[in-house]
C-alpha positions as CSV (number, residue, x, y, z in Angstrom):
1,X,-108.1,102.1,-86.0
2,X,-105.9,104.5,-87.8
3,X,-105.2,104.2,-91.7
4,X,-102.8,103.1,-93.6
5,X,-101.5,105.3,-96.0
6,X,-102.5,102.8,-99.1
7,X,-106.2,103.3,-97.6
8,X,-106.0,107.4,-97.1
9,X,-104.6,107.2,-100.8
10,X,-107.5,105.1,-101.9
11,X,-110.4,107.3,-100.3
12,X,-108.5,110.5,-101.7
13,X,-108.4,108.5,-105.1
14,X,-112.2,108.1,-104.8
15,X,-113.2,111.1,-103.7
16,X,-111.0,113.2,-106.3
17,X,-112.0,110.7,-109.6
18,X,-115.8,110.8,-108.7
19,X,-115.7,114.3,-108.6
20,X,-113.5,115.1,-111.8
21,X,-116.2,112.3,-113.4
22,X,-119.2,114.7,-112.9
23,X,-117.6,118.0,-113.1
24,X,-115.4,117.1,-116.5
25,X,-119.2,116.1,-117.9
26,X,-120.4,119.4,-116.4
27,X,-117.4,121.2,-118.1
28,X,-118.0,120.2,-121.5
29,X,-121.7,120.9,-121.8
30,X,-120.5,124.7,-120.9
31,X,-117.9,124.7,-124.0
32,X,-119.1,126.6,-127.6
33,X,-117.9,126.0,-130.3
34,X,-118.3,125.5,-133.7
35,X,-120.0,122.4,-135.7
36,X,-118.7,120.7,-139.6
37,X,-119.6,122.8,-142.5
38,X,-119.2,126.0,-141.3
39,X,-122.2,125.9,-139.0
40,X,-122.3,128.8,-136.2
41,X,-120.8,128.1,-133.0
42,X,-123.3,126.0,-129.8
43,X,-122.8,124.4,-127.4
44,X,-121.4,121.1,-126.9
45,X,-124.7,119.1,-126.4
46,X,-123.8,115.6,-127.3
47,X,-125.4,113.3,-123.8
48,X,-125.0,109.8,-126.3
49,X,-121.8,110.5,-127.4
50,X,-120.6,111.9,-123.6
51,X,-122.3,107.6,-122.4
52,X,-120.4,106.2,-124.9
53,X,-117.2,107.3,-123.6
54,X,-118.3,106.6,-119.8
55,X,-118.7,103.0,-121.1
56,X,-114.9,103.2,-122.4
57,X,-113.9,104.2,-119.3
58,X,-115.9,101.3,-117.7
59,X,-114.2,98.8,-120.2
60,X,-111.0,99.4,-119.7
61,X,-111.2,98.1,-116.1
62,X,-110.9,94.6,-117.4
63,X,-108.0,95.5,-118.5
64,X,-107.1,96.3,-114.9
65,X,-108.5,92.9,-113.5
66,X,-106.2,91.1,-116.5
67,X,-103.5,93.0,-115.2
68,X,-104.5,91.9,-111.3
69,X,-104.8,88.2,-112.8
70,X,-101.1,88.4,-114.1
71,X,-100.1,89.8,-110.8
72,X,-101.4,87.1,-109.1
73,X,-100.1,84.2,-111.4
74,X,-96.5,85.5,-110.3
75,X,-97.3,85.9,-106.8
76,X,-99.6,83.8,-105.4
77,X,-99.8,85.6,-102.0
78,X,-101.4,88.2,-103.7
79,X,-104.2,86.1,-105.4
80,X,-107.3,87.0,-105.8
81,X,-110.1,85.2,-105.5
82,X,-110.7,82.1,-108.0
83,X,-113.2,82.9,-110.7
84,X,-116.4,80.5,-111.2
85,X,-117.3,79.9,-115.0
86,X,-120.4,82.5,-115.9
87,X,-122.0,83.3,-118.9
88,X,-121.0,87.4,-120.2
89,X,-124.4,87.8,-121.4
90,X,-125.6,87.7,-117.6
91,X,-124.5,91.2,-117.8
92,X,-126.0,92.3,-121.2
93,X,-129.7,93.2,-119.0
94,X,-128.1,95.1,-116.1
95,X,-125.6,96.7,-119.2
96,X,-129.3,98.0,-121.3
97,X,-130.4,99.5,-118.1
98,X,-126.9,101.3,-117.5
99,X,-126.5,102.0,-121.4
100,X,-130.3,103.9,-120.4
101,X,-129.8,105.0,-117.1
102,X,-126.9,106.9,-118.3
103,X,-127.7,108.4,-121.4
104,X,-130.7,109.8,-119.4
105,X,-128.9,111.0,-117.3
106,X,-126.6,112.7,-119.1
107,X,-129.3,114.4,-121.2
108,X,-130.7,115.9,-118.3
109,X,-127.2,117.2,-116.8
110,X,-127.2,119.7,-119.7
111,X,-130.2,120.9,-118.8
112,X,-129.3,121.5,-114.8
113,X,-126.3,122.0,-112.5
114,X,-123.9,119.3,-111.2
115,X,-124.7,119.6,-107.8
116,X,-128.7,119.2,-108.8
117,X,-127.6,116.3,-110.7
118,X,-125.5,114.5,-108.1
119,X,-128.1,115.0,-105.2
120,X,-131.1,113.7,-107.2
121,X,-129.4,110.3,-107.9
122,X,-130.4,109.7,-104.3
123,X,-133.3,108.9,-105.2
124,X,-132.2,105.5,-106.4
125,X,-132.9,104.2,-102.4
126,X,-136.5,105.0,-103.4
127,X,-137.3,102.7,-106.2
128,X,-134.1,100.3,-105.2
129,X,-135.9,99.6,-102.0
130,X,-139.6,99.3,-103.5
131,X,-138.3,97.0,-106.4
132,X,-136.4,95.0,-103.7
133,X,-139.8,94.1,-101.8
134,X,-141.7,93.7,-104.9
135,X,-138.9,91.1,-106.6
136,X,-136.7,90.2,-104.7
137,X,-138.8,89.1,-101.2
138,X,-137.2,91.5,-98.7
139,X,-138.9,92.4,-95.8
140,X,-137.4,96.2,-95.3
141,X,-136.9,97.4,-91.2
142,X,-138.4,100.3,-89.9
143,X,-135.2,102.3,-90.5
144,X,-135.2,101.6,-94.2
145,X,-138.7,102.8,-94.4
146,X,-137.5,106.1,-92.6
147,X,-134.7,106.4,-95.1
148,X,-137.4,106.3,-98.1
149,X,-139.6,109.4,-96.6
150,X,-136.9,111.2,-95.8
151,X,-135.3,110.7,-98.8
152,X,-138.5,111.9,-100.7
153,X,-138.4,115.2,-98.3
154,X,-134.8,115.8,-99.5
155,X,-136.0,115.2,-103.2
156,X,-138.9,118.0,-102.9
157,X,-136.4,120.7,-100.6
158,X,-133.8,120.1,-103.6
159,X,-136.1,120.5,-106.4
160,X,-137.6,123.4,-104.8
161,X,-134.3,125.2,-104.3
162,X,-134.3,124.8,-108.0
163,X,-137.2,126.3,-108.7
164,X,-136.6,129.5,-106.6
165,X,-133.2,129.8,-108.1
166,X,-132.2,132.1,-110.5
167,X,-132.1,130.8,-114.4
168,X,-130.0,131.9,-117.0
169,X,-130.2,131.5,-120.8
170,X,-128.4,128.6,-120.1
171,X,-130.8,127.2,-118.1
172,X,-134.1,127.8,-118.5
173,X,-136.5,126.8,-115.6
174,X,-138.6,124.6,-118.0
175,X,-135.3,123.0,-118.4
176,X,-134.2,122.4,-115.7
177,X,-137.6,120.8,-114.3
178,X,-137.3,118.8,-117.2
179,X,-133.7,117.8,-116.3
180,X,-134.3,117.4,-112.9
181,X,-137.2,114.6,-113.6
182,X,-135.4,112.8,-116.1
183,X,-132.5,112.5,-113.1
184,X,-135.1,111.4,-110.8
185,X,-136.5,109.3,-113.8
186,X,-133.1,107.6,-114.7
187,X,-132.8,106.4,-111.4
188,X,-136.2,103.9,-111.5
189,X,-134.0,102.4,-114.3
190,X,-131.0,101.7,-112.0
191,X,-132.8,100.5,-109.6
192,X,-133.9,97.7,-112.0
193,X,-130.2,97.6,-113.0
194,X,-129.7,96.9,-109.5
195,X,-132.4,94.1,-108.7
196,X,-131.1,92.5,-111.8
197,X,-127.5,92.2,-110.5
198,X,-128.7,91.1,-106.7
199,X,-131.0,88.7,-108.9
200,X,-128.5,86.9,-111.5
201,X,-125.2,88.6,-111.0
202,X,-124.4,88.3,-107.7
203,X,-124.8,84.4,-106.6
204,X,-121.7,84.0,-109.1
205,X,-118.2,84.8,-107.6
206,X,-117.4,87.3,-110.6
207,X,-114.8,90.0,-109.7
208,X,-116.0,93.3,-109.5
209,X,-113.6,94.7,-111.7
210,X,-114.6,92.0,-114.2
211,X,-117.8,92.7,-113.5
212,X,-117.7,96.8,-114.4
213,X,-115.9,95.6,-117.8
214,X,-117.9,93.4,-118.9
215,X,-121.1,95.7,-118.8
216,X,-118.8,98.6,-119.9
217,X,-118.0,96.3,-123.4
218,X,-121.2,95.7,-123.8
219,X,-122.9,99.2,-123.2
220,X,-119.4,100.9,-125.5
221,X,-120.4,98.1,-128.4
222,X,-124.3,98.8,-128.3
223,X,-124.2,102.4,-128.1
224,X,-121.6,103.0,-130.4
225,X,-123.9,101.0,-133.1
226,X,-126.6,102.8,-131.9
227,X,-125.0,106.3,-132.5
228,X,-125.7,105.6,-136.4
229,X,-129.2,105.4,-136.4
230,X,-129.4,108.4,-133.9
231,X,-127.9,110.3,-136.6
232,X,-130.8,110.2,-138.9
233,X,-133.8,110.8,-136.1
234,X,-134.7,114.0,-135.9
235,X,-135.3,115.1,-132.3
236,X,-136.8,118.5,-132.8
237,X,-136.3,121.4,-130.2
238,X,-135.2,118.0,-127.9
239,X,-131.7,118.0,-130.0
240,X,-128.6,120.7,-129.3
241,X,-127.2,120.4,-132.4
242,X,-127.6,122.3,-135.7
243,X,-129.3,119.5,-137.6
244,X,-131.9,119.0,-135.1
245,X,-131.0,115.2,-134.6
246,X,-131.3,112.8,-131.2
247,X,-127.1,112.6,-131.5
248,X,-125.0,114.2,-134.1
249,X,-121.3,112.3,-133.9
250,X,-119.6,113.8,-136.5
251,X,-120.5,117.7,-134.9
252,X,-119.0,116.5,-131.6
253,X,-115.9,115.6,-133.4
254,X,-116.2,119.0,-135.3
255,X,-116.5,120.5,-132.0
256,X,-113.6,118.9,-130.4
257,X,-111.3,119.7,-133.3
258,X,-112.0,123.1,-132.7
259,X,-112.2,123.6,-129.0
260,X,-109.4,121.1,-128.0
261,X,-110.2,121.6,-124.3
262,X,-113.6,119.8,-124.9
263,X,-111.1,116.5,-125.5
264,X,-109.6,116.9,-122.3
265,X,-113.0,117.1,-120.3
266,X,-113.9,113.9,-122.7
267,X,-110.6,112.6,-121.2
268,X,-111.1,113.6,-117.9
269,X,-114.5,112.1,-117.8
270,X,-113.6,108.8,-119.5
271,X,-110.4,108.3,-117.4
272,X,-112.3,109.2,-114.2
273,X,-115.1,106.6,-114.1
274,X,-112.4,104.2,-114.7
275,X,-110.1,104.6,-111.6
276,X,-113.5,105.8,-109.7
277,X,-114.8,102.3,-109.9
278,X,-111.3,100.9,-109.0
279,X,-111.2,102.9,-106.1
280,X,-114.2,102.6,-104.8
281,X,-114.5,98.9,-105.4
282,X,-111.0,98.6,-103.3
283,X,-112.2,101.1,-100.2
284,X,-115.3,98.6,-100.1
285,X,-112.3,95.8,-99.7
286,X,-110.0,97.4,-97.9
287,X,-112.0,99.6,-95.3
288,X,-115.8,99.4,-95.2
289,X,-119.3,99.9,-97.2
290,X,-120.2,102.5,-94.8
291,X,-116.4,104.6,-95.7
292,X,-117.6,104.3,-99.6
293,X,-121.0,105.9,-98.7
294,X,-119.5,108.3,-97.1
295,X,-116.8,109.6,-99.3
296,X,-119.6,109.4,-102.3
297,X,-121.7,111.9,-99.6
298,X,-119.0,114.0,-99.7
299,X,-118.1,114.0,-103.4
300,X,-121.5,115.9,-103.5
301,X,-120.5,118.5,-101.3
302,X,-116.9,119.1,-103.4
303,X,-118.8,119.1,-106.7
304,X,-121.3,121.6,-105.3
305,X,-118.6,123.5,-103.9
306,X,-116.6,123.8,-106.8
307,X,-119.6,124.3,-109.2
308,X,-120.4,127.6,-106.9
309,X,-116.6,128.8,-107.2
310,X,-116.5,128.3,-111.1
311,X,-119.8,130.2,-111.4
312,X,-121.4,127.5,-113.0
313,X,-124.6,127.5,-110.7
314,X,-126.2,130.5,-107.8
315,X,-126.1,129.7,-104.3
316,X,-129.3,128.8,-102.8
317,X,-129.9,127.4,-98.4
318,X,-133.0,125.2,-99.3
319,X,-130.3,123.1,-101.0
320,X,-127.8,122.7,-97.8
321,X,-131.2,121.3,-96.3
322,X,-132.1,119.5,-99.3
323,X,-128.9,117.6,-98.6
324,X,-128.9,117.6,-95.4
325,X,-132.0,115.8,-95.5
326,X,-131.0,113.7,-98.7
327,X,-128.1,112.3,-96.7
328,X,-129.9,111.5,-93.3
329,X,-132.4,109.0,-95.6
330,X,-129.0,107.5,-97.3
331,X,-127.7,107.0,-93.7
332,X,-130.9,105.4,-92.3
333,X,-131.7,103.0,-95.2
334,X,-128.1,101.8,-95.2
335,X,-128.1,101.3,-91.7
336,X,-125.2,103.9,-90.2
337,X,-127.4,104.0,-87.5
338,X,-126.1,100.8,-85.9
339,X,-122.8,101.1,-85.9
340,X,-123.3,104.6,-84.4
341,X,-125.9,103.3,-81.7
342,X,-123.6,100.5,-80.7
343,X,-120.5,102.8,-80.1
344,X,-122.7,104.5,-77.8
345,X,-123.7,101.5,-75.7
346,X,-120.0,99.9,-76.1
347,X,-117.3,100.4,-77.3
348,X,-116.2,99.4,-81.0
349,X,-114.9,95.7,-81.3
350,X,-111.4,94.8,-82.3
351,X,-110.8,94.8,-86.0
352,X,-113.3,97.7,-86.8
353,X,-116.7,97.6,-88.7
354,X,-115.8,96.1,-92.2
355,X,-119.2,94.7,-93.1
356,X,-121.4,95.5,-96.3
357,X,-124.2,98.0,-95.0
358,X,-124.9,98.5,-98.5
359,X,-127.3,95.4,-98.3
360,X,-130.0,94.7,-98.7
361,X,-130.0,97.5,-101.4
362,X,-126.2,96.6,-103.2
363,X,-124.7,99.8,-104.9
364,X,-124.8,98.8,-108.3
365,X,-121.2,97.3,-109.9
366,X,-120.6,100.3,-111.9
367,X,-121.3,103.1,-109.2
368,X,-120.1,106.0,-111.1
369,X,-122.3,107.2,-113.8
């Protein structure tokens, strides 16, 4: 069945905002610049700070599903689906694991490159589908099983290829082994964000717009308080700023006054999480699972691409077959498979394949850290 152009625009939308959302990130760890009082110019190493607006961007889509909710008040052909009374602090335990998850994470992105980053975060299917036996009952098929091991392959070829590569002052190799397992570690703490969701979240009929809000208000308000204390622990040869301290607010802010193109990656990133979930919670709607998993698959390959043309990381093969690998275990645990296999044997059934894949392992709600 041919698109539409509202769903073409919507899988461009996705496909462009993920991408700007890790790249922006990427882009304003490389910025130097100087700090307050005078201090000598480094880099802009400020991963709390960098979470903090991700959670911004995630809050403002309630503003979007207010907007939706007026729409649908004035036309009520285009309602959406009625909302069942929930308590917000169902979210606040999937919102600590994200408010962790993604701080980790984005410590370890300024220690290795984007596409290193975005190919590790497969490793979520491990622990997702581990934690979903051990918690949640499921019996996983053969096929998921598959996925794991050859999602573990894909992990080792990747983390090879950074090993062989070439390291810059930038980034050092005991850096970027360092970055590389906090990635891998970050995930393990998704995955609980995950089996947290499927657990408590879920079984209400919460709008997944609504749903991305409400955790991104919660993770903005609790690490924005947090940023204070962070201020005053000192983090040793850990921290990237002058004072030495887990996050130093007020030298971001230094920074950004005097290397105004660090606010526009700021921008970029905080604007492109928020349209990223929108878009990618309406191609679930409006096309498929399997489309979304896709077009995140190939998000991978344009911020790789584009890291290699900016000169922001070498060129190594072990990492086309570390993703190569890495998306044939995403493809087997979410079951493309099937649909594939059937198409063989018959041919498709009116109306297209529209199911969610996805499950038993659901992408978490805010798929875009």
């Amino acid at each position: 069945m041919a698109w539409t152009k509202y769903q073409l625009f919507l899988a461009g939308l996705m496909l462009v905002t993920g991408s700007i959302n890790t790249l922006s990130a990427k882009w304003a760890d490389n910025f130097v610049a100087q700090g307050c009082g005078g201090s000598k110019e480094h880099s802009f190493q400020h991963p709390f700070l960098q979470a903090v607006g991700m959670f911004l961007g995630e809050f403002s889509c309630l503003a979007a599903f207010y907007l939706l909710q007026c729409r649908a008040a004035r036309h009520p052909d285009a309602s959406i689906d009625p909302q069942q009374p929930f308590n917000p602090l169902l979210f606040l335990p999937p919102a600590l694991c994200d408010m962790t998850g993604t701080s980790i994470m984005y410590v370890a992105l300024n220690m290795t490159s984007a596409s290193s980053f975005q190919m590790l975060r497969g490793a979520v299917i491990i622990f997702t589908g581990l934690f979903s036996v051990a918690f949640l009952g499921r019996r996983l098929v053969l096929s998921q099983w598959l996925g794991i091991l050859a999602t573990i392959a894909g992990l080792v070829v990747v983390g090879l290829a950074d090993l062989l590569n070439k390291h810059d002052d930038q980034h050092k190799l005991s850096e970027v082994i360092t970055g590389d397992l906090l990635i891998i570690m970050a995930q393990i703490i998704v995955s609980i964000q995950m089996v947290l969701e499927e657990k408590f979240v879920y079984k209400h009929n919460v709008h997944p717009l609504r749903a991305v809000g409400t955790e991104g208000l919660f993770g903005f308000v609790i690490l924005s308080l947090l940023l204070v204390p962070m201020y005053y622990i000192p983090a040793g040869s850990f921290s990237g700023n002058p004072r030495g301290m887990l996050e130093d607010a007020l030298d971001a802010f230094c920074q950004v006054g005097r290397q105004p193109l660090i606010a526009l990656a700021l921008l970029g990133n905080i604007s492109s999480i928020a349209f990223f979930n929108f878009a990618g919670i309406s191609v679930t709607k409006e096309l498929s699972a399997t489309t979304r998993m896709v077009l995140d698959s190939l998000r991978t390959v344009v911020i790789w691409a584009l890291s290699l043309a900016l000169g922001w990381e070498a060129f190594h093969p072990l990492q086309i077959l570390g993703f190569l690998i890495l998306l044939m275990g995403t493809a087997l645990y979410n079951g493309l498979h099937r649909p594939l296999l059937t198409r063989l044997i018959r041919p498709p059934a009116e109306g297209g394949e529209r199911e969610r894949l996805l499950d038993p392992s659901r992408t978490p709600i805010n798929d875009g850290s």
